[in-house]
C-alpha positions in Angstrom: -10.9 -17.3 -21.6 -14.2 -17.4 -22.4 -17.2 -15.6 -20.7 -18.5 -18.8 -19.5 -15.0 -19.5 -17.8 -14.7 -16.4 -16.4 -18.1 -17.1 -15.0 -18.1 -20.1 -13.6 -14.6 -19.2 -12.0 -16.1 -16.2 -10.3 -19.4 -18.5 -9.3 -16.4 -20.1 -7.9 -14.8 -17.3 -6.2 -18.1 -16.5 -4.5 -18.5 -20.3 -3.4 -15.1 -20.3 -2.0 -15.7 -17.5 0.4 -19.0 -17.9 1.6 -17.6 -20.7 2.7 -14.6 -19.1 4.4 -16.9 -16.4 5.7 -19.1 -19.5 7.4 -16.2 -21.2 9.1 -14.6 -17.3 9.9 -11.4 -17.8 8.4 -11.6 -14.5 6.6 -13.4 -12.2 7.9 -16.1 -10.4 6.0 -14.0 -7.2 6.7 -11.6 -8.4 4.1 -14.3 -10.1 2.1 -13.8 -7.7 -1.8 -16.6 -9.3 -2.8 -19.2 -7.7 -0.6 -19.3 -4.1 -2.1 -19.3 -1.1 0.7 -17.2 -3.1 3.2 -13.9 -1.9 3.3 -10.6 -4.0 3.8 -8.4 -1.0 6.0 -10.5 1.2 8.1 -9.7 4.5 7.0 -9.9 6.6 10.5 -8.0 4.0 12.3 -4.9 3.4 9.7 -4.6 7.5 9.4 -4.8 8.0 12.9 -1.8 5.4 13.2 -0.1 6.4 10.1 -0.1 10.3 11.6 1.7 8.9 14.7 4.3 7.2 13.5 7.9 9.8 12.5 8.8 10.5 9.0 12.0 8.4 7.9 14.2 8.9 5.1 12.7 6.4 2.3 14.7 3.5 1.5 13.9 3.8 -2.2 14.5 7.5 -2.8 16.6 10.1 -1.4 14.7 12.8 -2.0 11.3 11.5 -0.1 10.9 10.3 3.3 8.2 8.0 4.1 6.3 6.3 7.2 4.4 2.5 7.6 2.2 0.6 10.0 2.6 -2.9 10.0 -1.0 -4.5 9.1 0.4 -8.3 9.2 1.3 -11.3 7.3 0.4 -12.5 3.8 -0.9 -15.6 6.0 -3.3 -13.4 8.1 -4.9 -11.5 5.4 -5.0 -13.2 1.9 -8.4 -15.1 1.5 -6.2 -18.4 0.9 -3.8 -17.2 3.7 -0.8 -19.2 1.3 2.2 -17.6 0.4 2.8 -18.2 -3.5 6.1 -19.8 -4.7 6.7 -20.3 -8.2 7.9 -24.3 -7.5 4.9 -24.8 -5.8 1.6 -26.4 -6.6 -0.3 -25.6 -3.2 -2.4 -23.3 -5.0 -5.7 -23.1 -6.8 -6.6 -21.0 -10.0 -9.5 -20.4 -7.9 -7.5 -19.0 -4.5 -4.8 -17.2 -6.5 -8.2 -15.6 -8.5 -9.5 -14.5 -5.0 -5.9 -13.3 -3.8 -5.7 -11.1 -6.6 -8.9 -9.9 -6.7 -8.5 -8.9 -2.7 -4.7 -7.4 -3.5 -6.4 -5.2 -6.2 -8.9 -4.3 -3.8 -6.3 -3.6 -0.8 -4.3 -1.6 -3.1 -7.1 0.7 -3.8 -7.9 1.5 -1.2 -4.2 2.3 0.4 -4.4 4.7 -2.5 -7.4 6.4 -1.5 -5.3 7.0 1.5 -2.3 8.2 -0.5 -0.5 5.2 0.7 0.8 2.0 -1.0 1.2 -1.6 0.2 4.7 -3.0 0.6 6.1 -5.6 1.9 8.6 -6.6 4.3 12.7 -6.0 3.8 13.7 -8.8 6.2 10.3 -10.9 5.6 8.7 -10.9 2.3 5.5 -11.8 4.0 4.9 -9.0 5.9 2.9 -6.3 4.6 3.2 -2.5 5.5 1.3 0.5 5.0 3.5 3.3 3.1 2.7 7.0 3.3 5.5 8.8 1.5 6.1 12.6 0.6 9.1 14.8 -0.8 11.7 15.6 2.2 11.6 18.8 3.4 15.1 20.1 2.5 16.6 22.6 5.0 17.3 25.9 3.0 21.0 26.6 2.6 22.3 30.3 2.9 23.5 31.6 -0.2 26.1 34.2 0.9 26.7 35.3 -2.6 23.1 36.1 -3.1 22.2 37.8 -0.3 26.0 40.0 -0.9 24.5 40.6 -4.2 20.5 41.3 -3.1 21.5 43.7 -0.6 24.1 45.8 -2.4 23.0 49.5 -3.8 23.3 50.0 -7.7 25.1 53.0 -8.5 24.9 54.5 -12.0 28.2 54.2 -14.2 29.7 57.3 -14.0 30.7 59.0 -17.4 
């Protein structure tokens, strides 16, 4: 690709969502191409992320993890289209934007020390995933505390 592709395809990009941010299909909230406006608000996903319990994680045993639900592919990608590999519904243009804003998302889930995932049941809902390691109940070693507590005598000769 050259550099006067990739510019006209972000002149492009920039077309597109001014006009989506003129007929309020997106809002400029989610808008990654307006430096300084974040997509999540920070306060408001850690002050629903902190109420939610810690669950066992689905992907690893050892972790346990808790999610908000932010929405659907359809409610928050610029081109609000879900991407099949059969099907042509989809511009260069609006899958340029939708990866640009996914990059962007992501970001700033891990400023939060979170992750974007989506949906088990629904692939096009999209959760927000804190995780940490599981807090492991500590397991009483009888045999070390036998051994801790018993007095060392000297060998005798």
């Amino acid at each position: 690709m050259t550099i006067e592709n990739t510019i006209s395809i972000e002149c492009a990009l920039q077309s597109i969502l001014r006009e989506y941010a003129i007929n309020a299909e997106v809002p400029e909230l989610q808008n990654p191409w307006h430096p300084g406006q974040p997509i999540l608000d920070a306060a408001e996903c850690r002050k629903d992320l902190d109420r939610e319990t810690w669950e066992p994680s689905i992907h690893d045993e050892d972790q346990e993890q808790r999610s908000i639900y932010l929405g659907t592919i359809m409610r928050w990608y610029p081109s609000g289209k879900v991407y099949a590999p059969w099907s042509t519904n989809v511009t260069e243009a609006e899958a340029a934007i939708d990866e640009a804003w996914r990059e962007a998302l992501e970001k700033e889930a891990a400023a939060l020390g979170c992750f974007i995932e989506h949906g088990e049941g629904d692939p096009c809902d999209m959760y927000l995933v804190e995780c940490r390691e599981r807090e492991l109940p500590e397991e009483e070693d009888d045999d070390h505390e036998r051994w801790a507590n018993r007095e060392i005598k000297p060998f005798a000769r």
